[in-house]
N, CA, C and O atoms as CSV, one atom per row, in Angstrom:
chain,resi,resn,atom,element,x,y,z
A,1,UNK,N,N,5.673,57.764,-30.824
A,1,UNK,CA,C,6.682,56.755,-30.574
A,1,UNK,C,C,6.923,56.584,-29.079
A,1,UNK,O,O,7.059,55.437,-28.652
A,2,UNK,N,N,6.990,57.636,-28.232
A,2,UNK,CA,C,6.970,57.806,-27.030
A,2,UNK,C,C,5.900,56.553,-26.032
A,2,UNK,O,O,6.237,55.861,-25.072
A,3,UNK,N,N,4.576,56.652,-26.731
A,3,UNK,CA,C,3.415,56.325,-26.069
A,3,UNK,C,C,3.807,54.765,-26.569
A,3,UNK,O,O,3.101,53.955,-25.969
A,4,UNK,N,N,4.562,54.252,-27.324
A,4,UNK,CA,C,5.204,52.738,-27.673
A,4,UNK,C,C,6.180,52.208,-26.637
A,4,UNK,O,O,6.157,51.187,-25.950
A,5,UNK,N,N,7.208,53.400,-26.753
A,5,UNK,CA,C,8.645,53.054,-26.073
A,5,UNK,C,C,8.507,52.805,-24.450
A,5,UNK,O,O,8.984,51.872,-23.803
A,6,UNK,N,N,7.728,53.895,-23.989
A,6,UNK,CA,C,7.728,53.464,-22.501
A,6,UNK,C,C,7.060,52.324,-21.841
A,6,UNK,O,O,7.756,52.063,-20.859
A,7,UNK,N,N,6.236,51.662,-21.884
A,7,UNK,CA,C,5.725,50.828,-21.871
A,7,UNK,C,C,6.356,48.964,-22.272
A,7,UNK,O,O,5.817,47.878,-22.061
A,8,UNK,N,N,7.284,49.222,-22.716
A,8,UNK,CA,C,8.007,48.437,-23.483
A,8,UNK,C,C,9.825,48.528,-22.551
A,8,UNK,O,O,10.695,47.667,-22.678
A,9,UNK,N,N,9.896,49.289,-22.033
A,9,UNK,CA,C,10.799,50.226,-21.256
A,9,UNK,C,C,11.998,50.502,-21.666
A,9,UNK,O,O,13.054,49.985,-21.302
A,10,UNK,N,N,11.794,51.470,-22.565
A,10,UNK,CA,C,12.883,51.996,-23.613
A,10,UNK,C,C,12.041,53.863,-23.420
A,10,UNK,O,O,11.059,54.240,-22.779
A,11,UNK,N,N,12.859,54.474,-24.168
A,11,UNK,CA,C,12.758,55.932,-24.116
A,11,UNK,C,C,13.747,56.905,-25.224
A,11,UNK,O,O,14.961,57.010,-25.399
A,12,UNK,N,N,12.699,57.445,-25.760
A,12,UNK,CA,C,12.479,58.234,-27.171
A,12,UNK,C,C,13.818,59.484,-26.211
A,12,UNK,O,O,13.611,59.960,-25.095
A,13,UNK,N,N,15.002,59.718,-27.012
A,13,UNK,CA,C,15.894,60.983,-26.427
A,13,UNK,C,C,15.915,61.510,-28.255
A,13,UNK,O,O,16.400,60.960,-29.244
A,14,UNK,N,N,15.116,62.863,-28.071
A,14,UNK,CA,C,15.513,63.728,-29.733
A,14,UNK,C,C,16.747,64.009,-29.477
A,14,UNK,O,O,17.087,64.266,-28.322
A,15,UNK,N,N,17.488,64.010,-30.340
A,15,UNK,CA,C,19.138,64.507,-30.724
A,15,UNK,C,C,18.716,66.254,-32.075
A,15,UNK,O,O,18.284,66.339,-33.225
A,16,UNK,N,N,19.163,67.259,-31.035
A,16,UNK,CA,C,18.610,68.160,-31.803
A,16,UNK,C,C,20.033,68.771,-32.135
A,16,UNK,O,O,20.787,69.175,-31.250
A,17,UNK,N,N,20.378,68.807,-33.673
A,17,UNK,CA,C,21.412,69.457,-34.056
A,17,UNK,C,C,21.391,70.846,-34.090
A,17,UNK,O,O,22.431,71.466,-33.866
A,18,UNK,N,N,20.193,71.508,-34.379
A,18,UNK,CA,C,19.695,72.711,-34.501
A,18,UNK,C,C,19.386,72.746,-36.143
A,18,UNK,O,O,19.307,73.880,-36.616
A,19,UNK,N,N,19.235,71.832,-36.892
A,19,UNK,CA,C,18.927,72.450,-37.966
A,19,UNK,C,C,17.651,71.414,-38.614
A,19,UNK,O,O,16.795,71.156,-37.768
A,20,UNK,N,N,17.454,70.899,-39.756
A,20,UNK,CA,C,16.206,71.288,-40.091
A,20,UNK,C,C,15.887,69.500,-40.275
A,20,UNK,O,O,14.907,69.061,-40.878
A,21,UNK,N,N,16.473,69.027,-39.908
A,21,UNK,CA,C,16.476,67.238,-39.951
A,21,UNK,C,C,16.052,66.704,-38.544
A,21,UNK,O,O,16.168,67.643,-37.757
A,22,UNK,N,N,15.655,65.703,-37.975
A,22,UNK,CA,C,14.853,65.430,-36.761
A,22,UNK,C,C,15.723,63.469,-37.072
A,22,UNK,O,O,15.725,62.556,-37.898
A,23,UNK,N,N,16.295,63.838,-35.773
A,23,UNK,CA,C,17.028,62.869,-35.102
A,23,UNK,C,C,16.772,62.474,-34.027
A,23,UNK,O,O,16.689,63.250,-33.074
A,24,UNK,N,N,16.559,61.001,-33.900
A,24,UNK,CA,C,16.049,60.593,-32.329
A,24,UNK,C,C,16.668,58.934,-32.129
A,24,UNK,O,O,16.768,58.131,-33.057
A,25,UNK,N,N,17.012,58.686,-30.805
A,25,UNK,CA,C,17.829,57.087,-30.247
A,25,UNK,C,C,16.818,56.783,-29.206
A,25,UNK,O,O,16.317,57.593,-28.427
A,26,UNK,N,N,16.555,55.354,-29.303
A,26,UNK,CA,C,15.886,54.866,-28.964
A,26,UNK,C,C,16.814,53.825,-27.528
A,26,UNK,O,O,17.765,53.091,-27.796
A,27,UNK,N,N,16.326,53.983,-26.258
A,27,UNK,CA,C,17.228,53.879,-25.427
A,27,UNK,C,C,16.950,52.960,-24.445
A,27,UNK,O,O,16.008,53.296,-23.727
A,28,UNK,N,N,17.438,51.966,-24.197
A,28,UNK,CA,C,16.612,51.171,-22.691
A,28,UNK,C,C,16.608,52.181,-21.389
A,28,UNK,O,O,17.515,52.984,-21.171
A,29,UNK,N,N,15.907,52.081,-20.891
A,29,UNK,CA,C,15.352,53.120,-19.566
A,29,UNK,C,C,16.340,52.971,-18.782
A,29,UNK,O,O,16.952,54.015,-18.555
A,30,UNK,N,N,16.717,52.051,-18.286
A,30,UNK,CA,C,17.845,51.861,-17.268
A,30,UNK,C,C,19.364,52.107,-18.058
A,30,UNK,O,O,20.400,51.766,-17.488
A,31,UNK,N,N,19.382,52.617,-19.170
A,31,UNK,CA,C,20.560,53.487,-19.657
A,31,UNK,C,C,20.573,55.082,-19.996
A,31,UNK,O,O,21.509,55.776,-20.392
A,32,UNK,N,N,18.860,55.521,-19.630
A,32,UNK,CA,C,19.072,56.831,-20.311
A,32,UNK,C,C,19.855,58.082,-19.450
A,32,UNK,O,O,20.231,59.058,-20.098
A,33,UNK,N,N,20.067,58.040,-18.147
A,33,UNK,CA,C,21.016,58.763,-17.645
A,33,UNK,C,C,21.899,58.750,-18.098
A,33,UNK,O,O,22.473,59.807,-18.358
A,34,UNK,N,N,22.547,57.268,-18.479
A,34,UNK,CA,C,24.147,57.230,-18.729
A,34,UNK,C,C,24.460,57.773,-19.923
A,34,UNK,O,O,25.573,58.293,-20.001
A,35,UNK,N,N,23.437,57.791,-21.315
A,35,UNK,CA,C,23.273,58.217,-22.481
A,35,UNK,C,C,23.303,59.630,-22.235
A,35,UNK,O,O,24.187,60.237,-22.840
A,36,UNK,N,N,22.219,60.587,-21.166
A,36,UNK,CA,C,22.200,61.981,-21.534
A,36,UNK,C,C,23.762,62.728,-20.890
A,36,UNK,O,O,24.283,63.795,-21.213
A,37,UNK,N,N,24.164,61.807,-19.992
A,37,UNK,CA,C,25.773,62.261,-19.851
A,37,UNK,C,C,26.563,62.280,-20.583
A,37,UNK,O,O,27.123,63.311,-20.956
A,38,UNK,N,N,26.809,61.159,-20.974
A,38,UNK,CA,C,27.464,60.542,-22.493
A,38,UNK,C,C,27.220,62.285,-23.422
A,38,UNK,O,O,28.111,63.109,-23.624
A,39,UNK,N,N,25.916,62.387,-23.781
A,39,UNK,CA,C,25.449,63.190,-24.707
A,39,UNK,C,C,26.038,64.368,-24.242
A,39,UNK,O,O,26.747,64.876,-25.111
A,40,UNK,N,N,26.006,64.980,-23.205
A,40,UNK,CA,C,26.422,66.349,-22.543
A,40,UNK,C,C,27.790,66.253,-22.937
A,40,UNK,O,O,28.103,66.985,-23.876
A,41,UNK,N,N,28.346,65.802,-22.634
A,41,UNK,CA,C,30.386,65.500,-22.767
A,41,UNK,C,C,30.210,65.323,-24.053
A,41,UNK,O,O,29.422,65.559,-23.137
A,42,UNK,N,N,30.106,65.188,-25.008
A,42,UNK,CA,C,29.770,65.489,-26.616
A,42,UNK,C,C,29.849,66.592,-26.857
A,42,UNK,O,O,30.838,67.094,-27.390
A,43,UNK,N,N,28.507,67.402,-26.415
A,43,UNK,CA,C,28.159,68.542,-26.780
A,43,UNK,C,C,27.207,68.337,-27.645
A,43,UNK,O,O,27.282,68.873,-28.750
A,44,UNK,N,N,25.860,67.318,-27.224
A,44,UNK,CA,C,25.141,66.898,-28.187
A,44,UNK,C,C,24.002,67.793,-27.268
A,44,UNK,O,O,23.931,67.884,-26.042
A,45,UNK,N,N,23.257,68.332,-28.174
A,45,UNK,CA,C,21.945,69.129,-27.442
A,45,UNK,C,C,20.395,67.915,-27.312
A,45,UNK,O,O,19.768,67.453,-28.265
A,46,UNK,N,N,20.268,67.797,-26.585
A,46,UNK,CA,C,18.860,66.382,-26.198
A,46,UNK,C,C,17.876,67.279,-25.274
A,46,UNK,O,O,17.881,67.977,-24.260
A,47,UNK,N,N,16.817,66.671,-26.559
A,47,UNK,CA,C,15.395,67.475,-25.832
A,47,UNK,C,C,14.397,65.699,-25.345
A,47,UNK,O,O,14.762,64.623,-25.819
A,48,UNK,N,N,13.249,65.824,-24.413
A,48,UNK,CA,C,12.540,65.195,-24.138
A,48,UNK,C,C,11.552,65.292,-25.346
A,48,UNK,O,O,11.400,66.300,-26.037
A,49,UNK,N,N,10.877,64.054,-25.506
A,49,UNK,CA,C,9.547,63.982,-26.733
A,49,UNK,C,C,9.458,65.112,-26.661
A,49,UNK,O,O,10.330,65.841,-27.135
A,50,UNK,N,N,8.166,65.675,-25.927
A,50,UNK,CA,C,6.980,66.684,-25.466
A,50,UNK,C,C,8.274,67.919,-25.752
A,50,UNK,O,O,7.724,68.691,-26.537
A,51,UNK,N,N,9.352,68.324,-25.555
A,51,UNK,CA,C,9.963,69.519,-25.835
A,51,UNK,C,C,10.247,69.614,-27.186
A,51,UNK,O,O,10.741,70.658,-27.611
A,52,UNK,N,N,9.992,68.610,-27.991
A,52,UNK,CA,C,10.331,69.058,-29.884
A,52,UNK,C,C,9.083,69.571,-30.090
A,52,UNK,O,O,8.944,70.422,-30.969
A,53,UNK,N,N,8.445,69.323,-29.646
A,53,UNK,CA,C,6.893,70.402,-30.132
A,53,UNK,C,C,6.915,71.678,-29.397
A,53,UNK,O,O,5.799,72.078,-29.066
A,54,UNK,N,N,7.957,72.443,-29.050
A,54,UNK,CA,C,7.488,73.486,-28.215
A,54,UNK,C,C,9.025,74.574,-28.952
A,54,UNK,O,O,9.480,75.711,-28.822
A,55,UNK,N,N,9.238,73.666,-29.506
A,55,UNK,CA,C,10.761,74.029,-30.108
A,55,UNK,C,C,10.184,75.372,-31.430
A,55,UNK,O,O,11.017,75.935,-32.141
């Protein structure tokens, strides 16, 4: 999905709850800072694509 989104200029952020379901927002590029802040002040845990495979 990654190799779609960027190119297109949007960007794949996984939303990892820690448990066994796979959640992901699909983001315009020129918002994803404001989103992974957003996400931090939540207390939402966000991995990059390439880091859910290493999980």
């Amino acid at each position: 999905m990654h190799a779609w989104a960027a190119p297109r200029g949007y960007q794949l952020i996984d939303l990892d709850d820690q448990d066994d379901a796979w959640h992901a927002v699909l983001v315009k590029a020129e918002y994803h800072d404001e989103f992974l802040a957003l996400s931090q002040a939540l207390g939402l845990r966000t991995r990059k694509p390439e880091q859910a495979y290493l999980d």
